[in-house]
C-alpha positions in Angstrom: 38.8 42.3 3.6 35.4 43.5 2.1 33.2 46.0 2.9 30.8 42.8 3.0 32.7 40.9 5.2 33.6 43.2 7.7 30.1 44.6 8.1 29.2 41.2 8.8 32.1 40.3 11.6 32.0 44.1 13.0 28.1 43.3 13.6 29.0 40.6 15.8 32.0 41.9 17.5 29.4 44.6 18.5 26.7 41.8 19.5 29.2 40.7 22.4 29.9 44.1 23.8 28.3 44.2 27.5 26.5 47.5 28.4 29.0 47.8 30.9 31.9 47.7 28.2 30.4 50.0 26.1 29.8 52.5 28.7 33.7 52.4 29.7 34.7 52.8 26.1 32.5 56.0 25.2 34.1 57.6 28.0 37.8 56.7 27.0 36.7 57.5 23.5 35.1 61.2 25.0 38.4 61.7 27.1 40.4 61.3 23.9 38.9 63.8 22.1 40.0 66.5 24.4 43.7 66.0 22.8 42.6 66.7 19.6 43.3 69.7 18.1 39.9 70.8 16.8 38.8 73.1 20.0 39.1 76.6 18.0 36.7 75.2 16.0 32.6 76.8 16.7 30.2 74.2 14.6 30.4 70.3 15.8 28.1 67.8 14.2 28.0 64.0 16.5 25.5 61.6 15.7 23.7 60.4 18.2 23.9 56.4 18.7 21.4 53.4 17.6 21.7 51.2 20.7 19.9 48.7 19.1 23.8 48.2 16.8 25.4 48.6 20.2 26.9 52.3 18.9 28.9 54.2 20.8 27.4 56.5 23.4 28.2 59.8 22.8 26.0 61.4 25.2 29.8 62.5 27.1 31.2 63.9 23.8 28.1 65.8 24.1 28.2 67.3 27.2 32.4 68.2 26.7 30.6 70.3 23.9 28.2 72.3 25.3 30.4 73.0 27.8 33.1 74.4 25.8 30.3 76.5 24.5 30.0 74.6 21.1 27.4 74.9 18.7 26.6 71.2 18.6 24.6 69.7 15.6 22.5 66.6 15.3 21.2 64.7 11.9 17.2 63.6 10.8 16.9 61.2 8.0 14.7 62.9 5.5 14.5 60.5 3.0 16.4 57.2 1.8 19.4 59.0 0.9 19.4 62.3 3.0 20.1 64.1 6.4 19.3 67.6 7.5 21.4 68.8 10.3 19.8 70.8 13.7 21.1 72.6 16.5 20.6 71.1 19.2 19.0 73.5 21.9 17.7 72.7 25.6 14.5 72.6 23.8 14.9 70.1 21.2 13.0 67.0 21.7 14.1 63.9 19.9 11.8 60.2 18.7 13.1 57.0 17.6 12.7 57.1 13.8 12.2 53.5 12.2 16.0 53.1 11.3 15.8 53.2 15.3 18.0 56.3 15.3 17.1 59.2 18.1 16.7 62.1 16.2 15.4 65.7 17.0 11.9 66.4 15.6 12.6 69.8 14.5 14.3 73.3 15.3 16.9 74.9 13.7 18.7 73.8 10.7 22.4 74.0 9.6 23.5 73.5 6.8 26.6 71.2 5.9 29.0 74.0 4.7 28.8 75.5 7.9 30.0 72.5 10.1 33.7 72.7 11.1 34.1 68.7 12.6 32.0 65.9 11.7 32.1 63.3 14.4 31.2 60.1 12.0 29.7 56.8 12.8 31.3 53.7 11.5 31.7 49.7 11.5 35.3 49.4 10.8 38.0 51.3 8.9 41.3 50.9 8.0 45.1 52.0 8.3 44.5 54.5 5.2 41.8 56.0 7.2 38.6 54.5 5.2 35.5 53.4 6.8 32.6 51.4 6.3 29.4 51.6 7.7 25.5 50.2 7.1 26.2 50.6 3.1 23.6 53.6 2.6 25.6 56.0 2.0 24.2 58.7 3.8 27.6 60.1 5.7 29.4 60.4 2.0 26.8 62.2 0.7 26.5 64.3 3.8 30.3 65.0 3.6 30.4 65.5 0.3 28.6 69.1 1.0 30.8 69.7 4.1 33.4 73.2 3.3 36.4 71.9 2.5 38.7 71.7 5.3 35.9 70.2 7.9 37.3 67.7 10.2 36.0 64.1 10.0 36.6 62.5 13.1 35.4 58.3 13.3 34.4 57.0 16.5 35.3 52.9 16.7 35.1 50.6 19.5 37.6 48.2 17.3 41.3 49.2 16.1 41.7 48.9 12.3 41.6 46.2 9.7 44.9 46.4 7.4 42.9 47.4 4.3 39.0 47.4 3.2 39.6 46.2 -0.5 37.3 47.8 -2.1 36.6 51.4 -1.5 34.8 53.3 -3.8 35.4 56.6 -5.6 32.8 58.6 -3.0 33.8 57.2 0.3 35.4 60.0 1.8 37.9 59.1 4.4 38.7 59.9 7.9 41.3 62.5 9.2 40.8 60.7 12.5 40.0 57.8 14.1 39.4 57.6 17.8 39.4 53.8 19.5 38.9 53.4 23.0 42.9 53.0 23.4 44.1 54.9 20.8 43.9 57.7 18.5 44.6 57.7 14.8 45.7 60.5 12.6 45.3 60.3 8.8 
């Protein structure tokens, strides 16, 4: 399918997920994580979720963090086609930007090349490990100045489509996927 398309039935698939559902797949989602093998890693970056779009909640992938004594990383939207990464702190306070996206309203910064896993928000992806997501672009760029080697880990509620037909030269794909019932390795 395209990127077009899927956005479009993803959307709604999302519409029809109770609160109740959601909150039972975040948690399989967090519980999965904890067989990946990305713990000797120091510098995790997670969005945090627009419950508006019915994102995942990844308040418990937080909290499995900071208690494995992770340096855990949150994004700002700084302008139409950026994000600035800060370290999130018992004293970081957050507001709702007008994307409706929780994000911190300042503190310490990180910069990408010093992230280890990127914990990535998406729509849909595929078998190959390509994703789509609102069509800004703001997670290639963002990984595009990761080190090499960082870990880019998608979070879906959904299992994949065969193939998103038409993927560009800058979307950078997943090494994992994690669904609610399974995990995928790419």
């Amino acid at each position: 399918m395209l990127k077009k398309d899927l956005r479009l039935k993803y959307s709604r698939l999302r519409n029809s997920i109770t609160p109740t559902l959601l909150g039972q797949q975040s948690i399989a989602i967090a519980n999965s994580i904890l067989q990946l093998p990305i713990w000797e890693n120091q510098y995790f970056h997670i969005f945090l979720p627009i419950e508006k779009k019915t994102e995942i909640d990844t308040e418990g992938i937080i909290s499995i963090l900071l208690g494995y004594d992770k340096n855990v990383i949150v994004p700002k939207v700084i302008s139409n086609t950026e994000l600035e990464h800060y370290l999130l702190t018992d004293n970081t306070k957050f507001i709702t930007n007008s994307l409706n996206i929780p994000e911190p309203v300042d503190g310490i910064t990180v910069p990408p090349n010093k992230l280890d896993v990127v914990f990535i928000p998406l729509l849909a992806f595929d078998k190959f490990g390509n994703r789509i997501g609102y069509g800004k672009g703001y997670y290639d760029r963002f990984l595009s100045k990761c080190k090499a080697g960082v870990v880019k880990i998608g979070l879906s509620l959904f299992e994949p489509e065969d193939l998103i037909q038409d993927i560009s030269p800058t979307d950078i794909p997943l090494d994992y996927c994690v669904t609610p019932a399974k995990t995928y390795t790419f």
